[in-house]
TIVO-2410 file (N, C-alpha, C; in nm, 3 decimals):
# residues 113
REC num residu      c1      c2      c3 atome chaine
REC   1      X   1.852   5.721  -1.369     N      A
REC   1      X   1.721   5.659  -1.368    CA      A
REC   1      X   1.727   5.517  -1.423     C      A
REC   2      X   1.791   5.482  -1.594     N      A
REC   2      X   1.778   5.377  -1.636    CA      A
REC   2      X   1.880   5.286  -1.517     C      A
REC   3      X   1.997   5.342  -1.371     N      A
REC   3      X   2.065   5.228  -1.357    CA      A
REC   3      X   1.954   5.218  -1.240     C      A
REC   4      X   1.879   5.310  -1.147     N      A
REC   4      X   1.801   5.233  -1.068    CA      A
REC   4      X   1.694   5.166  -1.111     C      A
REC   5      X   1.611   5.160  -1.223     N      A
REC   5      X   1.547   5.035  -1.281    CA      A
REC   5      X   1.616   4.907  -1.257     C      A
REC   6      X   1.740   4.922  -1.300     N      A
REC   6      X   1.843   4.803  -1.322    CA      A
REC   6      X   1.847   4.758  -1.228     C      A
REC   7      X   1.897   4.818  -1.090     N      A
REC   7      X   1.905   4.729  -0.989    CA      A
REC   7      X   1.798   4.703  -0.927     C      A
REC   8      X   1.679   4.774  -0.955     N      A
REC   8      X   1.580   4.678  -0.880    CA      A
REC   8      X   1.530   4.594  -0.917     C      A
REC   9      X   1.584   4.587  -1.061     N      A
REC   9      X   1.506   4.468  -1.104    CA      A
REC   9      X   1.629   4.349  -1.097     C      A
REC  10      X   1.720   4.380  -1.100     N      A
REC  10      X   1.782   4.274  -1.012    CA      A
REC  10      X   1.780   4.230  -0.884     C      A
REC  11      X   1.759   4.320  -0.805     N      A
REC  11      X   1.684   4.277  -0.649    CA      A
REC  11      X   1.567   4.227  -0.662     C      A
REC  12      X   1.472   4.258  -0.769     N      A
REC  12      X   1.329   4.182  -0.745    CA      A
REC  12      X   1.416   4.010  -0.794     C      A
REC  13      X   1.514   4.033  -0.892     N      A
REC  13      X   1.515   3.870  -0.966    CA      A
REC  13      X   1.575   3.821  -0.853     C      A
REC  14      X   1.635   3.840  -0.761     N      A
REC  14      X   1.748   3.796  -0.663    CA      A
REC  14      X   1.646   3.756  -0.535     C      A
REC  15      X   1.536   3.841  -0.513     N      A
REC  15      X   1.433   3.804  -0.376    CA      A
REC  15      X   1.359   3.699  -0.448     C      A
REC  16      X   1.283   3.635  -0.574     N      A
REC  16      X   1.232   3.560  -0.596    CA      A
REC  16      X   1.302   3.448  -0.631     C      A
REC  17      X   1.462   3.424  -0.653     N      A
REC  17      X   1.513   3.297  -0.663    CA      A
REC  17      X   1.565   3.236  -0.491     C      A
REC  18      X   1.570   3.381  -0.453     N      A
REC  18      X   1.575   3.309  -0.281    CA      A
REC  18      X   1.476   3.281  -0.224     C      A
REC  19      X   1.357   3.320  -0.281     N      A
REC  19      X   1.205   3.274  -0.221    CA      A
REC  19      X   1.190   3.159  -0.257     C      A
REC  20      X   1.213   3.138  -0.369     N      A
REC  20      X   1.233   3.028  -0.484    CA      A
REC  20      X   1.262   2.838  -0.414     C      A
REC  21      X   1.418   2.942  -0.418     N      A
REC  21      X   1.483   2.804  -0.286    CA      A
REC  21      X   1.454   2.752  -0.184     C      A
REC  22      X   1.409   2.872  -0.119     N      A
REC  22      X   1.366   2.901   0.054    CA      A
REC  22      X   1.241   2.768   0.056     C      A
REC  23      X   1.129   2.808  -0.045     N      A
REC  23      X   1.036   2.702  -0.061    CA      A
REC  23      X   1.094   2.546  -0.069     C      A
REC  24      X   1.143   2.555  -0.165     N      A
REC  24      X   1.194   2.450  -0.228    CA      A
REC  24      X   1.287   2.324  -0.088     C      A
REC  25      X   1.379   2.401  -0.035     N      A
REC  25      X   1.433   2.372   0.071    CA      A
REC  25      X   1.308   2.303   0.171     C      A
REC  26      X   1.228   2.440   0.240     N      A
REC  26      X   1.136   2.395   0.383    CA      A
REC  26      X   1.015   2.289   0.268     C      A
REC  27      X   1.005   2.231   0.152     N      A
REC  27      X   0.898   2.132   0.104    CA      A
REC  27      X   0.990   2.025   0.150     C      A
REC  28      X   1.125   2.003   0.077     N      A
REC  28      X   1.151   1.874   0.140    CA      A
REC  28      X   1.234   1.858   0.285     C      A
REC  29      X   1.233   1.905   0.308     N      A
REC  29      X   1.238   1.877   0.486    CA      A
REC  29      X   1.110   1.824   0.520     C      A
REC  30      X   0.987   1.900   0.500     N      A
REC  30      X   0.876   1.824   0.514    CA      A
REC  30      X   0.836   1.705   0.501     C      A
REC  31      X   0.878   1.687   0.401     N      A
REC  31      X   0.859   1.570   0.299    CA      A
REC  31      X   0.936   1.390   0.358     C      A
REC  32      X   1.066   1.481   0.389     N      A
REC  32      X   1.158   1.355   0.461    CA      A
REC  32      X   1.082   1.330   0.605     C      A
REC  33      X   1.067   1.438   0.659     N      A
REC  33      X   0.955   1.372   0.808    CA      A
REC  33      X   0.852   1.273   0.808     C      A
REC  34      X   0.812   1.252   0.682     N      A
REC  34      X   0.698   1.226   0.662    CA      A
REC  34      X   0.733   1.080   0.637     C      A
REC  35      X   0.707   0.955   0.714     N      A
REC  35      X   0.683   0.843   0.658    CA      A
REC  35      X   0.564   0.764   0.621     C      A
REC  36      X   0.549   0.751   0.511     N      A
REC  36      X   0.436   0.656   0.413    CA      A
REC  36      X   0.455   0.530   0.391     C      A
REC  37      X   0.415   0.373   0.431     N      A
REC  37      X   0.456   0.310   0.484    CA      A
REC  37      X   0.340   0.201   0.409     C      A
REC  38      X   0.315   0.167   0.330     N      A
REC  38      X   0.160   0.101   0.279    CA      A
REC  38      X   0.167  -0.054   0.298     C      A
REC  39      X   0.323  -0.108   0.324     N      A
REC  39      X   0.333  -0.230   0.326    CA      A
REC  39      X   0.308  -0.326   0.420     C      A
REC  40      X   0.245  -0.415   0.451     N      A
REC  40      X   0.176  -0.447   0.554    CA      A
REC  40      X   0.290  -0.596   0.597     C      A
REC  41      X   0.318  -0.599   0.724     N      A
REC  41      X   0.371  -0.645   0.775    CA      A
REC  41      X   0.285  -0.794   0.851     C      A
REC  42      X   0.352  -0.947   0.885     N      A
REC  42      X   0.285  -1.015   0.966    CA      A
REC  42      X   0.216  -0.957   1.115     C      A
REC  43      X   0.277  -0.880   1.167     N      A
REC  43      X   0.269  -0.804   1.311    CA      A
REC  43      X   0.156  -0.708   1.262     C      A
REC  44      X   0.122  -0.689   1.191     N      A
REC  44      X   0.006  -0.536   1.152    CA      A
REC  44      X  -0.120  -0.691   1.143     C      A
REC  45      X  -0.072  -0.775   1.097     N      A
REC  45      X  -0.202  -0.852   1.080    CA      A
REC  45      X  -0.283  -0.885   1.248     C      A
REC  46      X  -0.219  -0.910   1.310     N      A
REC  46      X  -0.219  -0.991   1.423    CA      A
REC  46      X  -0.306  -0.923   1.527     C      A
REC  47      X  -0.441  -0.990   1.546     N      A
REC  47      X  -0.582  -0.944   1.664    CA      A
REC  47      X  -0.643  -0.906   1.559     C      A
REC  48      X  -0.637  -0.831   1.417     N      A
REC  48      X  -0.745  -0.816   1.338    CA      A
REC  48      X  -0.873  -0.895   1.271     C      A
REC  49      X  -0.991  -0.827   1.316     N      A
REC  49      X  -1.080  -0.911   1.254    CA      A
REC  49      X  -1.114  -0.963   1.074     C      A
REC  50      X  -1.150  -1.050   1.067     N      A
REC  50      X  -1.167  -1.070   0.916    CA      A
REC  50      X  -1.284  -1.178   0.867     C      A
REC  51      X  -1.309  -1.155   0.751     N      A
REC  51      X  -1.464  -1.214   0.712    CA      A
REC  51      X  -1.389  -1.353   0.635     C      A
REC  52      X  -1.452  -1.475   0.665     N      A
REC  52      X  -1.470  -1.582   0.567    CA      A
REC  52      X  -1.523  -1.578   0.459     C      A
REC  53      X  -1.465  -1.595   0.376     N      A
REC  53      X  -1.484  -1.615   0.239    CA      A
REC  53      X  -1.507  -1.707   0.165     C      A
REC  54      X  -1.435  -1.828   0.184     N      A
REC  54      X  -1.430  -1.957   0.124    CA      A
REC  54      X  -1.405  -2.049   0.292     C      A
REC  55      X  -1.555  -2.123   0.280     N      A
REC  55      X  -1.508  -2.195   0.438    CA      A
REC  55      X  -1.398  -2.304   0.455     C      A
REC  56      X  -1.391  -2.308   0.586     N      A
REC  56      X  -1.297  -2.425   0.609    CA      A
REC  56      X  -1.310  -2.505   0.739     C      A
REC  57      X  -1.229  -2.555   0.781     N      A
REC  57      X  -1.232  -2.605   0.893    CA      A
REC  57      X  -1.047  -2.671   0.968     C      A
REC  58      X  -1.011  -2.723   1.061     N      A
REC  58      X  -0.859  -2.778   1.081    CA      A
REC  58      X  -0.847  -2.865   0.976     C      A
REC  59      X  -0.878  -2.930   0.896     N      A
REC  59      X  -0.861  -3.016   0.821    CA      A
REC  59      X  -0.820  -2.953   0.684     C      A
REC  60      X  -0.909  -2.878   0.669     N      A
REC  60      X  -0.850  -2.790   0.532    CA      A
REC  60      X  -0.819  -2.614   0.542     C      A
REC  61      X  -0.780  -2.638   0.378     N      A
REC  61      X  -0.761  -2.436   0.428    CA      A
REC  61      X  -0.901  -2.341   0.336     C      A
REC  62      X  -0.923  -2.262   0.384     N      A
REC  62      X  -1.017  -2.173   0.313    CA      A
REC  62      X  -0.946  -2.042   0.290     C      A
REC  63      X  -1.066  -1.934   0.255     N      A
REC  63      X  -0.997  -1.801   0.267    CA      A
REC  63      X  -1.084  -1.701   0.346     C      A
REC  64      X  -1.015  -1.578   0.380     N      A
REC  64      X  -1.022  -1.462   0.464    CA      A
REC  64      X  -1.033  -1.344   0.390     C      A
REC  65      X  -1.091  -1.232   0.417     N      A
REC  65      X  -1.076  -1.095   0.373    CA      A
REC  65      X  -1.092  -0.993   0.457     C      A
REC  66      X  -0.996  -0.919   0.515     N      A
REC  66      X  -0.971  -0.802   0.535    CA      A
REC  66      X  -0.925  -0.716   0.500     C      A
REC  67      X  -0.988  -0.601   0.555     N      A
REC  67      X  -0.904  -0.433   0.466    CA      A
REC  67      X  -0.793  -0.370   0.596     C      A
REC  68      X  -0.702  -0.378   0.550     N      A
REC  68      X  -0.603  -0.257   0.617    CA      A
REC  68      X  -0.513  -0.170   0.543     C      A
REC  69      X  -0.487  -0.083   0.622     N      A
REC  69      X  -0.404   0.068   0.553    CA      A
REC  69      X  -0.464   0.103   0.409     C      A
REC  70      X  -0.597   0.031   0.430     N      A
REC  70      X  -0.691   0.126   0.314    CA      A
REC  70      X  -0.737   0.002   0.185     C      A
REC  71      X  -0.646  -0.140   0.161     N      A
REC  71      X  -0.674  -0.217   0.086    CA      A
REC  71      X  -0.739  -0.348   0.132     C      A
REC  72      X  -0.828  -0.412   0.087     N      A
REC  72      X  -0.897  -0.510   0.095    CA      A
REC  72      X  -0.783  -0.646   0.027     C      A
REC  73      X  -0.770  -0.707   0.173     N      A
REC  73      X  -0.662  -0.833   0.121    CA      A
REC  73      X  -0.765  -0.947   0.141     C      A
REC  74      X  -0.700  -1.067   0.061     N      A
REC  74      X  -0.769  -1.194   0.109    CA      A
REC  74      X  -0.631  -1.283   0.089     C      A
REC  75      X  -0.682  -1.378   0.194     N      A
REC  75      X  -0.502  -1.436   0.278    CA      A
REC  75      X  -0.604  -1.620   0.256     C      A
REC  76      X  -0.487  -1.705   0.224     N      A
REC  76      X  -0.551  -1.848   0.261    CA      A
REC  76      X  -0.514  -1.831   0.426     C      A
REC  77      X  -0.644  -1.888   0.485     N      A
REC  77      X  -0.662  -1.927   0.626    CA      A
REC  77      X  -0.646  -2.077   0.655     C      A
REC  78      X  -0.577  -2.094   0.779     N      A
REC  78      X  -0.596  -2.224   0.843    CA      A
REC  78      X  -0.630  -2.207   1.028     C      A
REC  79      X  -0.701  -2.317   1.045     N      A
REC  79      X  -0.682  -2.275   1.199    CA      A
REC  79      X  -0.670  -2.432   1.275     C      A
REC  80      X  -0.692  -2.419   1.425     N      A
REC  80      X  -0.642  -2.537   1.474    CA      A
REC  80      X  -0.778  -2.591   1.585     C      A
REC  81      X  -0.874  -2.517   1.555     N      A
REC  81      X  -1.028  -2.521   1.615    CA      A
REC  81      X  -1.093  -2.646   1.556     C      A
REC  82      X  -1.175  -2.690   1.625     N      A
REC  82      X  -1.219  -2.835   1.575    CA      A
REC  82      X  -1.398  -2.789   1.522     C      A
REC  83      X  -1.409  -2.751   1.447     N      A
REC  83      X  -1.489  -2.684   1.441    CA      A
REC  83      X  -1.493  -2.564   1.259     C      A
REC  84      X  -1.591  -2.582   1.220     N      A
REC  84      X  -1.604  -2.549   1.065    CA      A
REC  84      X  -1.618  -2.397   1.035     C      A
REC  85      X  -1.594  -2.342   0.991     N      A
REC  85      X  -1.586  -2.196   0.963    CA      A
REC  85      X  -1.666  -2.153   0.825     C      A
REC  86      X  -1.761  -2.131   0.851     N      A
REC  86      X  -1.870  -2.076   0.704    CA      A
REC  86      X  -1.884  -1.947   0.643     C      A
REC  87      X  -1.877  -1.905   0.553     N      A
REC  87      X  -1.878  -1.780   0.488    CA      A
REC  87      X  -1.970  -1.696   0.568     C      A
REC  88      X  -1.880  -1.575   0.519     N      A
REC  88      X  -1.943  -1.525   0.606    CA      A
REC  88      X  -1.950  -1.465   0.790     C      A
REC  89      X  -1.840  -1.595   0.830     N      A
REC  89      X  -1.799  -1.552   0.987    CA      A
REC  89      X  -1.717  -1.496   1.008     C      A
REC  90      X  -1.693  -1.380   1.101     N      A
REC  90      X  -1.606  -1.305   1.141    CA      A
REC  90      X  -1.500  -1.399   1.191     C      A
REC  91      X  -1.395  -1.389   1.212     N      A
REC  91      X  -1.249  -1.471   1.265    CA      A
REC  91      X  -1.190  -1.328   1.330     C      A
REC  92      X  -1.054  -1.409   1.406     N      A
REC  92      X  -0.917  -1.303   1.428    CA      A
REC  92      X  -0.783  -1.397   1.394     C      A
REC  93      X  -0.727  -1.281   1.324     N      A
REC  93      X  -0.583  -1.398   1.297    CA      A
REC  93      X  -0.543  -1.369   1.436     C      A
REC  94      X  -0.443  -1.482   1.435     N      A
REC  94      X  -0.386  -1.509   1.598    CA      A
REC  94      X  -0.238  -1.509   1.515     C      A
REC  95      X  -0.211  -1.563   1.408     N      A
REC  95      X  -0.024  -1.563   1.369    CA      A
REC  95      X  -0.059  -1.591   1.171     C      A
REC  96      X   0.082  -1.578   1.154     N      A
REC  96      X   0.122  -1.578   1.015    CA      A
REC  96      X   0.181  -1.681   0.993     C      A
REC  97      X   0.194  -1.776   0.858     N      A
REC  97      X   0.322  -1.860   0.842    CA      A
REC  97      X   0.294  -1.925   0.720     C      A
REC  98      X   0.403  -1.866   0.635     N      A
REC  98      X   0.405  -1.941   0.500    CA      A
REC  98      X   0.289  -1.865   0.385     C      A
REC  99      X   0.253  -1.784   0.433     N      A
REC  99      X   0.152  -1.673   0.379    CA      A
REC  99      X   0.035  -1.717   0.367     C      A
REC 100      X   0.027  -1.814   0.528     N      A
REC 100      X  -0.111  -1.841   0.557    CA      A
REC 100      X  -0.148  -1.773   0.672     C      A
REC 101      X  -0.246  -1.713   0.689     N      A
REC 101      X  -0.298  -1.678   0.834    CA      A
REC 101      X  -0.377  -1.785   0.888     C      A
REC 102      X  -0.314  -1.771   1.050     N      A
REC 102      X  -0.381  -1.901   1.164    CA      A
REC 102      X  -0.525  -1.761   1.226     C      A
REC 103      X  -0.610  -1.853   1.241     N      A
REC 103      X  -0.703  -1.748   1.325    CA      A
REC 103      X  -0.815  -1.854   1.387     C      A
REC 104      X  -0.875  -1.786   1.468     N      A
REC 104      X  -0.969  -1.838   1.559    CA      A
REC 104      X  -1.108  -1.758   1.580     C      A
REC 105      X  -1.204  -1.864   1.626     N      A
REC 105      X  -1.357  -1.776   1.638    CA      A
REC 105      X  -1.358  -1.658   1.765     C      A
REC 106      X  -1.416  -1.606   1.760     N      A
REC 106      X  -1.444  -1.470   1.841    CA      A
REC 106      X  -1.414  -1.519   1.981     C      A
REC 107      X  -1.531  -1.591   1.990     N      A
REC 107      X  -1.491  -1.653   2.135    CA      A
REC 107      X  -1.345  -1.696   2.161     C      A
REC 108      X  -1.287  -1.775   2.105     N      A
REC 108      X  -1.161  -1.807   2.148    CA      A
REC 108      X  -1.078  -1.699   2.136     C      A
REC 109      X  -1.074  -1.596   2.088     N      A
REC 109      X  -0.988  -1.493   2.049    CA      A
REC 109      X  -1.004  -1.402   2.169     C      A
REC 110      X  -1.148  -1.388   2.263     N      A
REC 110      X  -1.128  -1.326   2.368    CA      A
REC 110      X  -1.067  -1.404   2.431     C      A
REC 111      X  -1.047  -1.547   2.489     N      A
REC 111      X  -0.968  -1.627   2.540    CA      A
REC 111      X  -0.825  -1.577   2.537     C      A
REC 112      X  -0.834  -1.587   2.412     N      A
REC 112      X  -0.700  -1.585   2.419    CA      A
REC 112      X  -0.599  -1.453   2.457     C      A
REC 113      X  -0.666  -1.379   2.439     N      A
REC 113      X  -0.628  -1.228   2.534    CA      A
REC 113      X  -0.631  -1.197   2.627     C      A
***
């Protein structure tokens, strides 16, 4: 009697460290499939709309604010429109450079597509 206690309770300890693993194993397999990626790239910017913040116009630079992959950025803007940009107006960046975004008014942005 006391040796079949014994071994089942070594079979119970032996099924719960292989359950144990078994988990442990199929979490990170999961886990590696999974890419999380928060860093935002020039190419992720590019056709997105964004609000003026600080105006501007070709002559000078102002600023922009948009939210992507969940955070609210604000980028110095420049553009090449002859024409003044006031808080407040929607834009689209058209390119990146120097960790300025180029962008243009709505209208030109359907143009340009």
């Amino acid at each position: 009697m006391k040796n079949q206690i014994l071994m089942l309770a070594l079979i119970s300890v032996a099924v719960g460290i292989f359950g144990g693993m078994l988990i442990v194993l199929l979490v990170s397999i999961f886990r590696k499939r999974q890419v999380i990626n928060s860093l935002v790239s020039p190419q992720d910017l590019l056709g997105l709309p964004c609000t003026v913040e600080i105006p501007f116009d070709a002559n000078s630079r102002g600023k922009v604010r948009l939210n992507i992959k969940g955070s609210n950025l604000e980028l110095v803007a420049r553009t090449e429109e002859s024409r003044e940009f006031t808080k407040g107006e929607k834009v689209f960046i058209i390119g990146m450079e120097n960790n300025q975004v180029w962008v243009v008014s709505k209208s030109s942005f359907h143009y340009h597509k």
